[in-house]
N, C-alpha and C positions, 0 to 999 in steps of 0.2 A: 442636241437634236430636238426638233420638235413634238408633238402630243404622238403619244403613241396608239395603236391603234389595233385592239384585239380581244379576243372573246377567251382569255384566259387558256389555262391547264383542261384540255379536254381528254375525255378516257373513252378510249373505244370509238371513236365516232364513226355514226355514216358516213358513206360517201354524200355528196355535196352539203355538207355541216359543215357553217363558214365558221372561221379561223380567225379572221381580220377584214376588215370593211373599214374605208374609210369615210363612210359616210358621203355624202353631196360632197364638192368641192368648188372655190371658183375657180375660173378659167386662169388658166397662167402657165408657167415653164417650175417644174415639179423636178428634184429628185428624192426619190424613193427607196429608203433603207429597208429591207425585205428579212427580217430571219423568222427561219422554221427550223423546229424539233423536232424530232417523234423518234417514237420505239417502232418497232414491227417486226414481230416474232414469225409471223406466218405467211403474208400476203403479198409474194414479190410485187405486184399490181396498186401497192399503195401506194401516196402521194401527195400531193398540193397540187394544184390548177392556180394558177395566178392569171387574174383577168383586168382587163381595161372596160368598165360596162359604160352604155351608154347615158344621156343625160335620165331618162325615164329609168334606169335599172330593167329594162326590161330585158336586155340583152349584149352580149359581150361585141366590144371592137375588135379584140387581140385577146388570145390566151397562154399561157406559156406552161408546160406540164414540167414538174419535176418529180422522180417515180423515187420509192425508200426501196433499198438493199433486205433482204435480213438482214435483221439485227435495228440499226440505228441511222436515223438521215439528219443530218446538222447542215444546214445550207445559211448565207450569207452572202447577200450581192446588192449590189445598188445599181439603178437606172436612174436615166434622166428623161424626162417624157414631161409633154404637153397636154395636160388637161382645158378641154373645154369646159364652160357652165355647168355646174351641175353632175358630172363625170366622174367616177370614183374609180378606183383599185379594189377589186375583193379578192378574197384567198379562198379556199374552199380545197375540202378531203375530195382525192379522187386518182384514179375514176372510179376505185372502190373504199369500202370500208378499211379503217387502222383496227388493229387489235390490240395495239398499244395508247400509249401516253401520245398527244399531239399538244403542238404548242406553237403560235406565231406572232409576230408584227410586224407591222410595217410604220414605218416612221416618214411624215411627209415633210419636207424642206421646201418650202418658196425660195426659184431660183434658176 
């Protein structure tokens, strides 16, 4: 795979405390390897928000929620998508705070 892309082992986070970003990208035909960890002891309402932002980061094209159980969320998926100029993936806690361990990346593949 190629460079991977994330903000480490995070404890406790807020919600929208990003997770993985992958930065600017150029334009082209993407597939994106996706995993997330986490613990959540308490918060059926936790989760990841996985977003498509615009070239400015200013705002989301598409976002995709995935919510944590009690206990434990391990997820793993891959998409295929089309980045424009300048276009990234970010990850981000939500819609509320973990009270646990969080952890992700996303891996980009040209293609």
């Amino acid at each position: 795979m190629d460079t991977s892309f994330s903000a480490g082992l995070l404890v406790g986070p807020a919600a929208a405390t990003v997770i993985a970003d992958t930065g600017a990208q150029l334009a082209g035909n993407y597939f994106a390897v996706v995993m997330f960890s986490g613990t959540e002891v308490v918060n059926g309402l936790s989760g990841i928000n996985l977003a498509r932002r615009n070239a400015a980061n200013a705002a989301d094209i598409w976002t995709q929620s995935f919510f944590a159980n009690p206990g434990a969320l391990n997820q793993v998926f891959v998409i295929r998508l089309i980045l424009q100029t300048n276009e990234r993936l970010r990850m981000t806690v939500g819609p509320s705070a973990f009270t646990g361990d969080v952890s992700g990346n996303i891996f980009l593949i040209a293609g």
